[in-house]
SEVO-167692 format. One record per residue (C-alpha): residue in one letter; residue number from 1; x, y, z. Coordinates in pm, 1 decimal, always signed. Each point is the difference from the previous one (the first is absolute). Layout:
N
+---------+-----+----------+----------+----------+
! residuo ! num !       px !       py !       pz !
+---------+-----+----------+----------+----------+
!       A ! NUM !        X !        Y !        Z !
...
+---------+-----+----------+----------+----------+
END
This chain:
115
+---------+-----+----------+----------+----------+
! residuo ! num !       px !       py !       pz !
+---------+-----+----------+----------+----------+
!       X !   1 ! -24758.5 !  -6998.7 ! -10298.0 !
!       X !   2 !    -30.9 !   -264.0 !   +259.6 !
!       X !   3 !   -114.2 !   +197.6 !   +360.4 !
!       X !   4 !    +54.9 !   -273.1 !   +319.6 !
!       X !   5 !   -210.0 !   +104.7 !   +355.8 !
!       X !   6 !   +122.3 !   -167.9 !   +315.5 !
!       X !   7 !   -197.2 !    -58.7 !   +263.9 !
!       X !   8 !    -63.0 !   -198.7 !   +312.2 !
!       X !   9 !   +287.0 !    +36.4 !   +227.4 !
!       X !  10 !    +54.7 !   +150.2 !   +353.0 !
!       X !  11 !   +136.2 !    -95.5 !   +327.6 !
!       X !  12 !    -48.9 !   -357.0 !   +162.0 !
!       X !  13 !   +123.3 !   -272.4 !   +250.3 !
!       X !  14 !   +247.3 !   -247.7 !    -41.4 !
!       X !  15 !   -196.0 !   -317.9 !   -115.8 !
!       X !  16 !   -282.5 !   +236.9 !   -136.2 !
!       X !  17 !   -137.8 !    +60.7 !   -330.9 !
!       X !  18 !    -76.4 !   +219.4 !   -275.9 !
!       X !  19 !   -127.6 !    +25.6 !   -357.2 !
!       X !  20 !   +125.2 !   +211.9 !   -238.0 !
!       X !  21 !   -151.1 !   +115.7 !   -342.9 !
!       X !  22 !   +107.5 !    +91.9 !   -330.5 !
!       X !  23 !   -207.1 !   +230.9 !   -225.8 !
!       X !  24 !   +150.9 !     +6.2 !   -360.9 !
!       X !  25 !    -87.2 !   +199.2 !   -285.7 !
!       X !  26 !    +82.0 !   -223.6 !   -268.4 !
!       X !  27 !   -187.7 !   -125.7 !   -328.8 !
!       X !  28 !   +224.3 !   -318.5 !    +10.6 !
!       X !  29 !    -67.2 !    -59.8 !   +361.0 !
!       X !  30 !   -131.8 !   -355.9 !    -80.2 !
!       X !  31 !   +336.9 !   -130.6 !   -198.9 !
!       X !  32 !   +262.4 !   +165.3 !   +178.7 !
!       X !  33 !   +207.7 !   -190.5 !   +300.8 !
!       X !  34 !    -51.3 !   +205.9 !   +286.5 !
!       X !  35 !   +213.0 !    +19.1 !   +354.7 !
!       X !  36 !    +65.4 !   +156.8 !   +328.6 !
!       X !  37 !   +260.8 !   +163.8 !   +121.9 !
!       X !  38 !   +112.9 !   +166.9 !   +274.9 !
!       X !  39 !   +319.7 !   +210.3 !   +143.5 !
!       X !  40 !   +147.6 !    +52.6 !   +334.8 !
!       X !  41 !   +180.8 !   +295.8 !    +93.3 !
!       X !  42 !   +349.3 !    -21.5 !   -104.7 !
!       X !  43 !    -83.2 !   -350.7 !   -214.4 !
!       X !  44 !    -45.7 !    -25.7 !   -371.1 !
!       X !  45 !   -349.4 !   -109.3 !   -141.5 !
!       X !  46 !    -94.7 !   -395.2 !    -38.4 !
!       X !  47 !   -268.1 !   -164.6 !   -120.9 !
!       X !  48 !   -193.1 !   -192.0 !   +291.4 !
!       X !  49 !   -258.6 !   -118.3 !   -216.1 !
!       X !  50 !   -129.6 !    -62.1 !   -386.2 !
!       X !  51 !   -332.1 !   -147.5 !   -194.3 !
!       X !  52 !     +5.3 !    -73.6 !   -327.4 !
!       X !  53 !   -322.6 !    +88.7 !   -175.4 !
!       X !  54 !   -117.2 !   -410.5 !    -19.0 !
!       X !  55 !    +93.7 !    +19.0 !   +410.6 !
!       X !  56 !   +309.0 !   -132.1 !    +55.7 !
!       X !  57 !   +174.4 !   +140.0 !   +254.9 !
!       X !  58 !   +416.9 !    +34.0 !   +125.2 !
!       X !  59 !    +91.3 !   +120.1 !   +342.9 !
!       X !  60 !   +303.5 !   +124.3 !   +153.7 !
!       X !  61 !   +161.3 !   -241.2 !   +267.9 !
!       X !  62 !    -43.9 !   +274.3 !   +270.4 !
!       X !  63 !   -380.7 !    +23.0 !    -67.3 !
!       X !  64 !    -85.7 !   -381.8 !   -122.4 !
!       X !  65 !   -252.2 !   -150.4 !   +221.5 !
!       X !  66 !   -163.6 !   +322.2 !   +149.5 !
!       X !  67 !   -112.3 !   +237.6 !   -310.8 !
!       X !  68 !   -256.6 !    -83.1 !   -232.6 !
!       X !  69 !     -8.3 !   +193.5 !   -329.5 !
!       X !  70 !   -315.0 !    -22.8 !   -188.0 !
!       X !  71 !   -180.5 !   +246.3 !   -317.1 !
!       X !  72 !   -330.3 !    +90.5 !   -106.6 !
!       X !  73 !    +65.3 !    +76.8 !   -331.8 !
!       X !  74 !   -376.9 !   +155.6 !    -31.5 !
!       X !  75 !    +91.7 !   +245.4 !   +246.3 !
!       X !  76 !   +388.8 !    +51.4 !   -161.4 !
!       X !  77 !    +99.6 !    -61.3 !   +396.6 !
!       X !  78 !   +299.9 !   -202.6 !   +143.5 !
!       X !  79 !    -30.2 !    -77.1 !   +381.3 !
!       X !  80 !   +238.4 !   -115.7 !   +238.4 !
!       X !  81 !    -92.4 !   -224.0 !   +282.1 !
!       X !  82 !   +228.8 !     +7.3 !   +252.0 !
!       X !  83 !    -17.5 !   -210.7 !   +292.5 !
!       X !  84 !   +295.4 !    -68.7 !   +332.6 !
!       X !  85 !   +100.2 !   +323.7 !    -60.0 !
!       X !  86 !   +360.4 !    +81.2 !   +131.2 !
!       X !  87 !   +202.9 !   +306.7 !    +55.2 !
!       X !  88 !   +213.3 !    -77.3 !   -261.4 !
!       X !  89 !   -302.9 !    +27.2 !   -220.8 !
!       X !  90 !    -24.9 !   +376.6 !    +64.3 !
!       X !  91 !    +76.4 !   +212.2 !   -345.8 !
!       X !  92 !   -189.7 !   +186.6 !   -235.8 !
!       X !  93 !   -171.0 !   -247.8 !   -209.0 !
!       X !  94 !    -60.8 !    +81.6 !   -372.0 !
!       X !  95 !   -171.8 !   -181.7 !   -303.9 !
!       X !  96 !   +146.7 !    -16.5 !   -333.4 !
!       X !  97 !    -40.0 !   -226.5 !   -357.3 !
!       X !  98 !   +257.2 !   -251.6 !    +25.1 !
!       X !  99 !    +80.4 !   +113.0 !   -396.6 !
!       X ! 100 !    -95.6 !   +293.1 !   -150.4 !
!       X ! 101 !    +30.3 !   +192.6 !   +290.0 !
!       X ! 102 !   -166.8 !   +332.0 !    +64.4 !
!       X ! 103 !   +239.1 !   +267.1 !    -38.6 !
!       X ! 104 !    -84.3 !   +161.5 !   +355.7 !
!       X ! 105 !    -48.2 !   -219.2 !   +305.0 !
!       X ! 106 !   -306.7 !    +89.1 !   +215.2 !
!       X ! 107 !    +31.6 !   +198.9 !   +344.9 !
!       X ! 108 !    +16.4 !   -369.7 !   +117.4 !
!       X ! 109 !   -164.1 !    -73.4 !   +383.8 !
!       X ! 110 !   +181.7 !    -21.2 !   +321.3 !
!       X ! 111 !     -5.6 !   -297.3 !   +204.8 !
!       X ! 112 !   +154.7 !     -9.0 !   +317.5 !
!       X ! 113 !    +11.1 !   -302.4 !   +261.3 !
!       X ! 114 !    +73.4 !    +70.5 !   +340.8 !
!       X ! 115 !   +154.3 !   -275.1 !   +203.6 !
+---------+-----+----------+----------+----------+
END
């Protein structure tokens, strides 16, 4: 029942930076752990990024330092700062609930860093 919208990527510079949203159809929005995730060509998924619904947050080692994840839970949205951006960084970048996930993923958004 749970529909996820990605949004906010595109093409940008090394050392550039972009902000990504995530649009989520969910009644439990406000409760539920939610993360980021992304996946290269040829690379499984991983989680970059998580907030818990009081705002904790965990980042991945690769990421730590240079993404920012943040909710509005009024607007049932999950963004992702991301800041320093590298090549490595370039996947297809998806949103999720850390538990409880939503049976089908979004069409995620493509980010791509040129170096």
């Amino acid at each position: 029942q749970v529909q996820l919208v990605e949004s906010g990527g595109g093409l940008v510079q090394a050392g550039g930076s972009l902000r990504l949203s995530c649009a989520a159809s969910d009644r439990d929005f406000s409760i539920n752990v939610m993360g980021w995730y992304r996946q290269a060509p040829g690379k499984q998924r991983e989680l970059v990024a998580q907030i818990s619904s009081g705002g904790s947050t965990i980042y991945a080692d690769s990421v730590k330092g240079r993404f920012t994840i943040s909710r509005d839970n009024a607007k049932n949205t999950v963004f992702l700062q991301m800041d320093s951006l590298k090549p490595e960084d370039t996947a297809v970048y998806y949103c999720n609930r850390i538990r409880e996930q939503a049976l089908y993923w979004g069409q995620g958004t493509q980010v791509t860093v040129s170096s």
